[in-house]
C-alpha beads as a LAMMPS data file, in Angstrom:
LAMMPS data file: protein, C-alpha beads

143 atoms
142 bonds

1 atom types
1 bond types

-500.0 500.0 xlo xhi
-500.0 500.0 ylo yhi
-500.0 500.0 zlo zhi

Masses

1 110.0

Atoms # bond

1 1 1 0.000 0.000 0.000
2 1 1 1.416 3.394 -1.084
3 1 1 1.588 5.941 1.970
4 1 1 -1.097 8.230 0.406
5 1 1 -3.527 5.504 0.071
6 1 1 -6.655 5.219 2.142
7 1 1 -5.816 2.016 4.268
8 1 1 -9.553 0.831 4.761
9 1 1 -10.922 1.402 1.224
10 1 1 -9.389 0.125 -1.997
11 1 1 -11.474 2.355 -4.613
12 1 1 -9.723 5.200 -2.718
13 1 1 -6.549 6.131 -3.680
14 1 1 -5.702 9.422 -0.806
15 1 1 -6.680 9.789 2.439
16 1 1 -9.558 12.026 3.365
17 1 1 -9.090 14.096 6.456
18 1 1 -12.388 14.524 8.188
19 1 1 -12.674 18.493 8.209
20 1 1 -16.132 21.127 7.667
21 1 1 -13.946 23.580 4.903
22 1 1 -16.049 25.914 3.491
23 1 1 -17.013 24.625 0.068
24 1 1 -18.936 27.268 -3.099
25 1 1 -19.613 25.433 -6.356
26 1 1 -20.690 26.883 -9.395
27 1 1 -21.942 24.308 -12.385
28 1 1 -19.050 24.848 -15.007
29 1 1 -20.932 26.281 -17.986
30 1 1 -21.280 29.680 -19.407
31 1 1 -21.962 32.475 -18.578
32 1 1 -20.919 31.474 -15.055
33 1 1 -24.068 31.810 -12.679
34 1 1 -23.558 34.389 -10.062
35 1 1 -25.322 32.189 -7.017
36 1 1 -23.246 28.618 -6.371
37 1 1 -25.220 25.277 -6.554
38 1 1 -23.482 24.597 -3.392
39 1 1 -22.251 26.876 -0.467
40 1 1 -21.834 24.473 2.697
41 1 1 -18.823 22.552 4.167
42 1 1 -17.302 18.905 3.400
43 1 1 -17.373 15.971 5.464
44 1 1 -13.837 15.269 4.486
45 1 1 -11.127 16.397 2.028
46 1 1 -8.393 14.615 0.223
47 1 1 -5.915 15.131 -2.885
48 1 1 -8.401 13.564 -5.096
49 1 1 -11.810 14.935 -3.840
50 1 1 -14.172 15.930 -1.323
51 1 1 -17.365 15.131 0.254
52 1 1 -19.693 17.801 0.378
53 1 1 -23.281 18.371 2.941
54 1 1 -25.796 19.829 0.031
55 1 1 -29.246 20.894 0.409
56 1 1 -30.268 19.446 -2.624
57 1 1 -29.108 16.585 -5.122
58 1 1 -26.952 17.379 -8.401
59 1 1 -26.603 14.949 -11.165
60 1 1 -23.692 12.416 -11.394
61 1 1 -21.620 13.302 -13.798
62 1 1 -22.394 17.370 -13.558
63 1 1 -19.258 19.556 -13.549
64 1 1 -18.935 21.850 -11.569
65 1 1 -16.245 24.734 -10.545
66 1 1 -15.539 24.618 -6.714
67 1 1 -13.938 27.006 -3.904
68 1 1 -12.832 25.488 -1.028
69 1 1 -11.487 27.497 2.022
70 1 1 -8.441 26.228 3.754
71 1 1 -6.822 28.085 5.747
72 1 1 -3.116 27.606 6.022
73 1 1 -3.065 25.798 2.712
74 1 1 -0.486 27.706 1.121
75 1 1 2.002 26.727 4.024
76 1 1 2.107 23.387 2.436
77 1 1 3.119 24.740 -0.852
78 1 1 6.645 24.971 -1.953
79 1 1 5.975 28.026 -3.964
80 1 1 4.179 30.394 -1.833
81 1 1 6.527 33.081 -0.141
82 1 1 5.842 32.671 3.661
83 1 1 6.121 36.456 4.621
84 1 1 2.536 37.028 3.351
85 1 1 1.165 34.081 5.215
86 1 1 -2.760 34.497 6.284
87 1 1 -5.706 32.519 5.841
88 1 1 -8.235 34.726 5.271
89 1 1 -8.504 34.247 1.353
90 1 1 -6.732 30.724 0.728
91 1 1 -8.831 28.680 -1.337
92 1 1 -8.328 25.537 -3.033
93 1 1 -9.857 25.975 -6.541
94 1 1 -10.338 22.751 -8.793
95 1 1 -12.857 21.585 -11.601
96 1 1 -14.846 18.488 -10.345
97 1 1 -17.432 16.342 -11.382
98 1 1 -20.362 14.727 -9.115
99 1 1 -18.492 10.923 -8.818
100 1 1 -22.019 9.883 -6.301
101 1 1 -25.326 11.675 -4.698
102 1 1 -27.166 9.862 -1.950
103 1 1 -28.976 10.315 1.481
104 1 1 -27.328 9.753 4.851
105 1 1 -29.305 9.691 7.984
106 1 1 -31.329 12.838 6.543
107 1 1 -28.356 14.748 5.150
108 1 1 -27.590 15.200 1.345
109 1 1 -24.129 13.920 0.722
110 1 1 -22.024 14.161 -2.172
111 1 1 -18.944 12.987 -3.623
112 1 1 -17.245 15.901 -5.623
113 1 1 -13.667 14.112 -7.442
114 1 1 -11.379 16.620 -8.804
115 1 1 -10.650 16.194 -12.463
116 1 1 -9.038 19.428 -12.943
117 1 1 -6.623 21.522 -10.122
118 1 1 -3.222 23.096 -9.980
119 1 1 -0.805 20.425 -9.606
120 1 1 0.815 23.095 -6.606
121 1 1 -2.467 23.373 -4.836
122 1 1 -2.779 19.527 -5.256
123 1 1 0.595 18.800 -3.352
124 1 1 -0.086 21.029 -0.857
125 1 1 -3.195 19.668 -0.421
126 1 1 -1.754 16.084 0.058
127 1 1 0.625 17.488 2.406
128 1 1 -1.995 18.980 4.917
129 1 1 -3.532 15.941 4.821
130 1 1 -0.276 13.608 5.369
131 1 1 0.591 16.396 8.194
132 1 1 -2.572 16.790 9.994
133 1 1 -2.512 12.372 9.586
134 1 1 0.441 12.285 11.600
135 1 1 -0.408 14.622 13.829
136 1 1 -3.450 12.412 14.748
137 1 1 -1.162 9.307 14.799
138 1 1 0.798 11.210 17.278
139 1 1 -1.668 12.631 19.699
140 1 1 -3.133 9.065 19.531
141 1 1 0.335 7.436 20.474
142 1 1 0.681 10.156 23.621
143 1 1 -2.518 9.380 24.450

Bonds

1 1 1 2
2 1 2 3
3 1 3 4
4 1 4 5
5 1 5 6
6 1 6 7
7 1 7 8
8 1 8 9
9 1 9 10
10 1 10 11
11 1 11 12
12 1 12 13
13 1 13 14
14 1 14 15
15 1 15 16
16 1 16 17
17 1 17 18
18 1 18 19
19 1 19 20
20 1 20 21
21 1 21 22
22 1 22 23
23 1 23 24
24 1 24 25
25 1 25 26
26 1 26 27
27 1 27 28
28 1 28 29
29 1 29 30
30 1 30 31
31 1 31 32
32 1 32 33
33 1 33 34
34 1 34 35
35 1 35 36
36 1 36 37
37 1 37 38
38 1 38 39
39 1 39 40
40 1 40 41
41 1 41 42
42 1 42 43
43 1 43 44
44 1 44 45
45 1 45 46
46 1 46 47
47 1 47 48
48 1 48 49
49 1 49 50
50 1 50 51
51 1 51 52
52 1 52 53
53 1 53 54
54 1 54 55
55 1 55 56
56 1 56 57
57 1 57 58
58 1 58 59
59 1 59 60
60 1 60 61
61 1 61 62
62 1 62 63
63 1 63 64
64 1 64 65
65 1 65 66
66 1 66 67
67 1 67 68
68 1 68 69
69 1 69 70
70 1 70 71
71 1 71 72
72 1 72 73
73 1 73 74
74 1 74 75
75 1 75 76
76 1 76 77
77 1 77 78
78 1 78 79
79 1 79 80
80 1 80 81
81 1 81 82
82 1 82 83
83 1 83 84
84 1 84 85
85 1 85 86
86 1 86 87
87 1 87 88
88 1 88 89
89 1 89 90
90 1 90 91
91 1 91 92
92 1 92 93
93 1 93 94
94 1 94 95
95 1 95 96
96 1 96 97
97 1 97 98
98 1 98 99
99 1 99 100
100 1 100 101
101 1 101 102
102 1 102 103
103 1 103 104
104 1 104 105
105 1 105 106
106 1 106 107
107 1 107 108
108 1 108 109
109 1 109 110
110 1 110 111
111 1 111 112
112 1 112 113
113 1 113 114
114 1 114 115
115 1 115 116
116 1 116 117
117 1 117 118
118 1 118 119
119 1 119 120
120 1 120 121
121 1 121 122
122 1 122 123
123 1 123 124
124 1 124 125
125 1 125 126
126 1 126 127
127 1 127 128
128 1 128 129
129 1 129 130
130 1 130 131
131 1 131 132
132 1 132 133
133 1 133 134
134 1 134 135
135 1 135 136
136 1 136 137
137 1 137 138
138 1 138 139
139 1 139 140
140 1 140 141
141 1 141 142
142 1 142 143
């Protein structure tokens, strides 16, 4: 098993850290619509999608442009210059498509898989992840 793997499900390839980011999608057509399809939080996060709460259902398959806030993102990125460090805009921008839609104990959940990102963002991504993994691994160990 490769260390970015998810070690208790083989259709996912990264881990998904269990975090409520901020999350706007837009359906990717144009002219752009002004008010997102989605403006909620995900379940959980990883370097190859999300899950998202929605209020309603999309289609499988729809594409859509997301937003995700993260703050401290660009700490994980190798090309960000440090001295303007803050988290009040960071967002992780990517193109994804709805991979699944169904109903979980009353809430709408989707899965949103990214088909489209900067391949910076991405890494970075996958290093909060890995970080905030063994940081859990840790507190677990001194536990």
């Amino acid at each position: 098993m490769k260390d970015n793997e998810h070690p208790n499900d083989n259709k996912r390839r990264y881990l998904r850290l269990p975090r409520p980011y901020r999350v706007q999608a837009r359906e990717l057509v144009f002219p752009i619509a002004k008010d997102p399809l989605i403006d909620s939080s995900c379940t959980d996060i990883g370097k190859g999608g999300l899950c998202v709460e929605a209020d309603r259902p999309l289609p499988v398959g729809m594409r859509l442009h997301i937003n995700v806030h993260i703050p401290l993102l660009n700490k994980f990125s190798n090309t960000f210059f440090k001295v303007y460090e803050n988290d009040t805009d960071q967002f992780f921008g990517a193109v994804a498509d709805v991979a699944w839609s169904r109903d979980a104990g009353g809430r709408r959940l989707m899965g949103l898989r990214f088909v489209n990102a900067d391949e910076e963002m991405c890494k970075a991504l996958g290093k909060l992840v890995d970080d905030a993994f063994r940081d859990m691994q840790k507190n677990r160990k001194n536990s």
